[in-house]
Each structure stands twice: as structure tokens, then as C-alpha cells.
C-alpha angles and dihedrals in degrees: 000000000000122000105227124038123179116179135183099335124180132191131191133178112186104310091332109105095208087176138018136187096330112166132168139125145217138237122216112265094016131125105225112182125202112202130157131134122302108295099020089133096259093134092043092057092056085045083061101048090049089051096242091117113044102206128225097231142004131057129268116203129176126197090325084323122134087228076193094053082065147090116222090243089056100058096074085061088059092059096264117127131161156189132234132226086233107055104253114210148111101269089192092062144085113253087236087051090052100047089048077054085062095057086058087103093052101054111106099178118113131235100259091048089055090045092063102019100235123195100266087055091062100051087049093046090054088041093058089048101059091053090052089051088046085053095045094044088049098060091033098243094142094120099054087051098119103030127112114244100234088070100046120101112256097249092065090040089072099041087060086054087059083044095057085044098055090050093078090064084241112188091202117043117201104212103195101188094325084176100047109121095010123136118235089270102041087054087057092049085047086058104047083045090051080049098052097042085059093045114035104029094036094236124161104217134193113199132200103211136170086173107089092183088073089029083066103045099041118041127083085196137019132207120186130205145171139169075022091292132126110244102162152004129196154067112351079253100046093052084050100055094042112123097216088052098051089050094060096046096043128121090018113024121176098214083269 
């Protein structure tokens, strides 16, 4: 069974179809990458998954999971995490502050337990520690630590969003637009991090992406959309070479 299943979504806002009919599903440990022009509805899609957007129409399921049953709160719970287009975290904070933030959905003490710092608090507390330091080891931000996020270059600003997202132990990452503002070499180490994160965690992982080059590289599928339509599903090549695809991003592409 795949893990995730989207099917037949639609989106509105006012008269604007933002989506429409977009259906396609993903298997456990892929890679499954989402591209199309500026304003074909990726994001909202994502916006969708997470239960920010509630759709008009179409089903949502993950792994067995009514997704519309949900609150948003309640979807990091299920093992779905996810990153923004916009970086998301607290600038006035340490990294290692904000990605004890991101274990806020895996406590399990009460307040009254906090309040006094009972036993069991403690443990939890150690216990949350050591995941943050595994993430931190794993994409080698041992040296920004300490820092607080508002000083730190923005490359290494997303990687500690993907950071905040891997602390809650997800098993489907949501990627919006991990390369955007990369240089040449930032977008290789996001790759081999992407890689790693597949290989080496397990995850399943559905990416947002305008830079071929990673899609590429990356993706074991590919779906295209645009005018938040589906145009097109394959291999990264395949998606490249389709003729619907390269007529709506033709004149203008945005390498998407």
C-alpha cells in the first residue's frame, strides 16, 4: 500500500481554481518530486497535506489515515513533518533551542510533571536531547550549535529547518523549495543530504522543486503540474522530454 494517496483534490479560492483534480501517490522510502511554473498550486498542495488547506473536493489518506479526518496540529503526530518556502524558525534562538522546539510533538510528560520536574521529566528531557544531538551530528551542525539563528548564513539556515523537521522522528518529509536561494555548492551538499536522509533514515520524502539539476538527481518520480493541473508523471527524464510539460514551460521557464 503507498503511504501517501492523494486523489482528485481540488482547491478554490474565490473564483481562482488553484488545483484541480490532482491525484498521485507514494510509495514508502521514494523520493517523489513535485515541479511546474510559479503558481501551479505545489505549495498548495503541501498546504493540503499538512491540513492547512481543507480541499473542496478528493480524498487524502496516509498510511491508512483519513489526512481530512485531521487537524493540522494533529498531522505531525502521524509522522509527517515539513519545510516552508519561507525559512520558519525562531531567529532569536539557539539552533539547539529551536530544534528542542521540534521535539515539542514527542513529549509525553504532563504539566504538572514539568511544574515540579519529576523523574520521568528528566529522563524525557535527556532523551530529547540525545535525538536533537543525532540530528545535529548527522547534518554536521555541530559548530552552529550555539549560535543564535539570526547570524547564521542562510544556507545553513535551511539545513537547520530540515533539521527542526527530522527531530520529530517524521516518516514522510515535505521538502517546499529546499534549493531556493542556494549557491551552486550548497545545492550539491542539499543532495547528498536529501540522499542521505532516503538511505540512511529510511524517510519517504516529497519535494517542491524549481532546480532541475537536484530534481534530477534526486527523485525516483516526477509529477508536473501547472495551472494546478496534472500534466505529466515519470522518470525525472521522462518529465523533461514531455511534450505537454515543455509547452508550459515554454518562452520563460523557470528551470521547472
Amino acid at each position: 500500500m503507498s503511504l501517501l494517496e492523494v486523489a482528485d483534490v481540488s482547491l478554490s479560492f474565490g473564483g481562482i481554481r488553484a488545483i484541480d483534480g490532482v491525484s498521485f501517490s507514494v510509495e514508502p522510502g521514494e523520493v517523489f518530486t513535485i515541479v511546474g511554473p510559479n503558481g501551479a498550486g505545489k505549495s498548495s498542495l503541501f498546504n493540503l497535506v499538512s491540513r492547512f488547506y481543507q480541499p473542496a473536493d478528493g480524498s487524502m489518506h496516509f498510511d491508512g489515515h483519513d489526512l481530512l479526518a485531521c487537524q493540522p496540529h494533529e498531522v505531525i503526530g502521524l509522522g509527517i513533518a515539513r519545510t516552508f518556502q519561507n525559512i520558519e524558525l525562531f531567529d532569536h534562538a539557539t539552533v539547539l533551542d529551536n530544534l528542542l522546539i521540534g521535539r515539542h510533538s514527542r513529549r509525553r510528560t504532563r504539566w504538572f510533571e514539568d511544574v515540579l520536574f519529576l523523574p520521568r521529566v528528566r529522563r524525557e528531557e535527556r532523551a530529547h536531547r540525545r535525538q536533537v544531538e543525532e540530528v545535529i551530528d548527522f547534518l554536521e551542525l555541530a559548530a552552529y550549535r550555539d549560535r543564535m539563528i539570526q547570524g547564521l548564513p542562510y544556507g545553513v539556515r535551511k539545513v537547520v529547518e530540515i533539521a527542526q523537521a527530522l527531530v520529530s522522528q517524521p516518516r514522510l518529509l515535505l521538502l517546499d523549495e529546499p534549493a531556493a536561494g542556494l549557491s551552486v555548492e550548497e545545492t550539491e551538499n542539499m543532495a547528498w543530504w536529501i540522499e542521505d536522509m532516503q538511505k540512511d533514515l529510511g524517510l519517504t520524502i516529497v519535494m517542491v522543486e524549481h532546480d532541475m539539476g537536484l530534481v534530477s538527481q534526486v527523485s525516483d518520480r516526477v509529477l508536473a503540474i501547472a495551472e494546478g493541473r496534472p500534466l505529466a508523471e515519470g522518470t525525472p527524464a521522462e518529465i523533461q522530454a514531455h511534450p505537454e510539460v515543455v509547452r508550459a514551460w515554454l518562452g520563460g521557464v523557470d528551470k521547472a
